[in-house]
C-alpha positions as CSV (number, residue, x, y, z in Angstrom):
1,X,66.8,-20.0,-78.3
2,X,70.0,-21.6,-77.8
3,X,71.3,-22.8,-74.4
4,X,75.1,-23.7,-73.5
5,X,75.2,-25.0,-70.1
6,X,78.5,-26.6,-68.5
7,X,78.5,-28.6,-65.5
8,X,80.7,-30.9,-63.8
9,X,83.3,-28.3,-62.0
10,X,84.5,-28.2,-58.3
11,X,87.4,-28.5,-55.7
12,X,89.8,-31.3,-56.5
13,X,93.8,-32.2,-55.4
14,X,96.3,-32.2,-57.7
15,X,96.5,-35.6,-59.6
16,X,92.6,-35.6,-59.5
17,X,90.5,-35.9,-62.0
18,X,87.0,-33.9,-62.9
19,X,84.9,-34.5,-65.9
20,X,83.4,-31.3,-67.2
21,X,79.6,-31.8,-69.5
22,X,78.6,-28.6,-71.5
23,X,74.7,-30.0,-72.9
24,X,73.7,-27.5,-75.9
25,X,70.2,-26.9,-76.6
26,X,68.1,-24.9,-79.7
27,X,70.7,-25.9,-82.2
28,X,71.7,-28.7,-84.6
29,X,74.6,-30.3,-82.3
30,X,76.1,-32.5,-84.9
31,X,76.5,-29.4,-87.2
32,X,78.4,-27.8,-84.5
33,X,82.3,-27.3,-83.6
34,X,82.2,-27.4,-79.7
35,X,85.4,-25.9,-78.0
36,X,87.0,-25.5,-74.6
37,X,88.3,-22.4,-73.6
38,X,89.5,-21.4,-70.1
39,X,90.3,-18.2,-68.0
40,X,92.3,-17.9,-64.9
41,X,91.9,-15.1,-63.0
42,X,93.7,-12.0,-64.2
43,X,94.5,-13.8,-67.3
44,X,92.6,-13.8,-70.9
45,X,90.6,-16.4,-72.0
46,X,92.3,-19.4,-73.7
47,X,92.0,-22.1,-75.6
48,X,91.6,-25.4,-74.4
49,X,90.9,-27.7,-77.0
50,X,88.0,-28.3,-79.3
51,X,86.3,-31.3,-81.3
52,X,84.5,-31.0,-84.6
53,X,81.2,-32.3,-86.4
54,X,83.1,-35.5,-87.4
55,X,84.2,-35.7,-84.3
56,X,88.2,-35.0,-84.8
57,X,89.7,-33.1,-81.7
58,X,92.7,-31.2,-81.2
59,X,94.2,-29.4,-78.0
60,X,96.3,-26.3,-77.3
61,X,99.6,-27.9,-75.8
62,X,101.0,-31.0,-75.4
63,X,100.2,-30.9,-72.0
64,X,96.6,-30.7,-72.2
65,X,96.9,-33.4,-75.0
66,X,98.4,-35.9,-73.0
67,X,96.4,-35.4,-70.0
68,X,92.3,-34.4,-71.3
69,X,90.4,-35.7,-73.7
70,X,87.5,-34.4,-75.3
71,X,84.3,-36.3,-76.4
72,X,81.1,-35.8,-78.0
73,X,77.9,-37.5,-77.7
74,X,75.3,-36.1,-80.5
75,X,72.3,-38.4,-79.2
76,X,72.5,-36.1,-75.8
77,X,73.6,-33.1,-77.1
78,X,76.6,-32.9,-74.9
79,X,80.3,-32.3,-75.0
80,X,83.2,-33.7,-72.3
81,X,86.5,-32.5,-70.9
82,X,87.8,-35.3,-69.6
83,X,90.9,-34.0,-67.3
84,X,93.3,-36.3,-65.4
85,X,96.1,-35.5,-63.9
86,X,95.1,-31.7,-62.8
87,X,97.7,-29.2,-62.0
88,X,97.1,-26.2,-59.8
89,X,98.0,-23.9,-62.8
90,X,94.8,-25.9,-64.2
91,X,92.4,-23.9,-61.7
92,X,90.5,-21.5,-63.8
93,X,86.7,-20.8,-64.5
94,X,85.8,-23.5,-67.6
95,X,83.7,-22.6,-70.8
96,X,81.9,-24.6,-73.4
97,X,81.4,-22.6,-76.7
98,X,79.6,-23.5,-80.6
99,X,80.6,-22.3,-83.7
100,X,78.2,-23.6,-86.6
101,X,79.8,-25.1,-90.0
102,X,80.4,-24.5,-92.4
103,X,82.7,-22.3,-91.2
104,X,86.0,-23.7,-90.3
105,X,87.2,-24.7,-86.7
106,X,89.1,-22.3,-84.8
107,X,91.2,-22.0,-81.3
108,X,89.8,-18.1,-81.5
109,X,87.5,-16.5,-78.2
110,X,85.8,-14.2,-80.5
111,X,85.0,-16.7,-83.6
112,X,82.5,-18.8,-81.4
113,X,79.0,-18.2,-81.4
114,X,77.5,-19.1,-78.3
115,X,78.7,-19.9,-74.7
116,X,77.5,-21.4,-71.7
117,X,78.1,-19.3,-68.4
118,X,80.9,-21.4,-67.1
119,X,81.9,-24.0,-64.5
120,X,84.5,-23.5,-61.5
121,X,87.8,-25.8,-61.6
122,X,90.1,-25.6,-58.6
123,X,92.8,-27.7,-58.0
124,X,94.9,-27.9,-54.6
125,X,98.4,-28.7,-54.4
């Protein structure tokens, strides 16, 4: 049975920093693309950013891109969202997601396979 479990959220100020850690358990990790996707409330989820199998990551705006980076560790099974410089339009509920290869990567809610239950981000201005 696979397990997706985030961790890491919480209250922050504006210019902080938080570290999110999704651990995934019951699957091959290295075989997976593990993605970021956010949802604000009222809003639909989106895309945060995602990194592949060989470890190449891309994000959904610039402005993500120049502020978070996203990681990978195969040996524990775990994925980071490394955010820096939060804005209060960043405050949203966080979620880790797996899609298996060989299929190809995608920025897509509905292409991913499994998802942990999500992890609180606030940020006060």
């Amino acid at each position: 049975q696979v397990h997706v479990v985030e961790s890491g959220g919480g209250l922050v100020q504006a210019g902080g920093s938080l570290r999110l850690s999704c651990t995934a358990s019951g699957l091959s990790f290295s075989s997976y693309t593990m993605a970021w996707f956010r949802q604000a409330p009222g809003k639909e989820r989106e895309f945060v950013g995602r990194i592949d199998w060989r470890g190449s990551s891309i994000y959904n705006t610039d402005s993500v891109k120049n502020r978070w980076t996203i990681s990978r560790d195969s040996a524990k099974n775990t994925v980071y969202l490394q955010m820096d410089r939060l804005e209060p339009n960043d405050t949203a509920v966080y979620y880790c997601a797996a899609r298996p290869r060989p299929l190809p990567s995608t920025n897509t809610v509905a292409d991913y396979f499994y998802w942990g239950q999500g992890t609180q981000v606030t940020v006060l201005s």
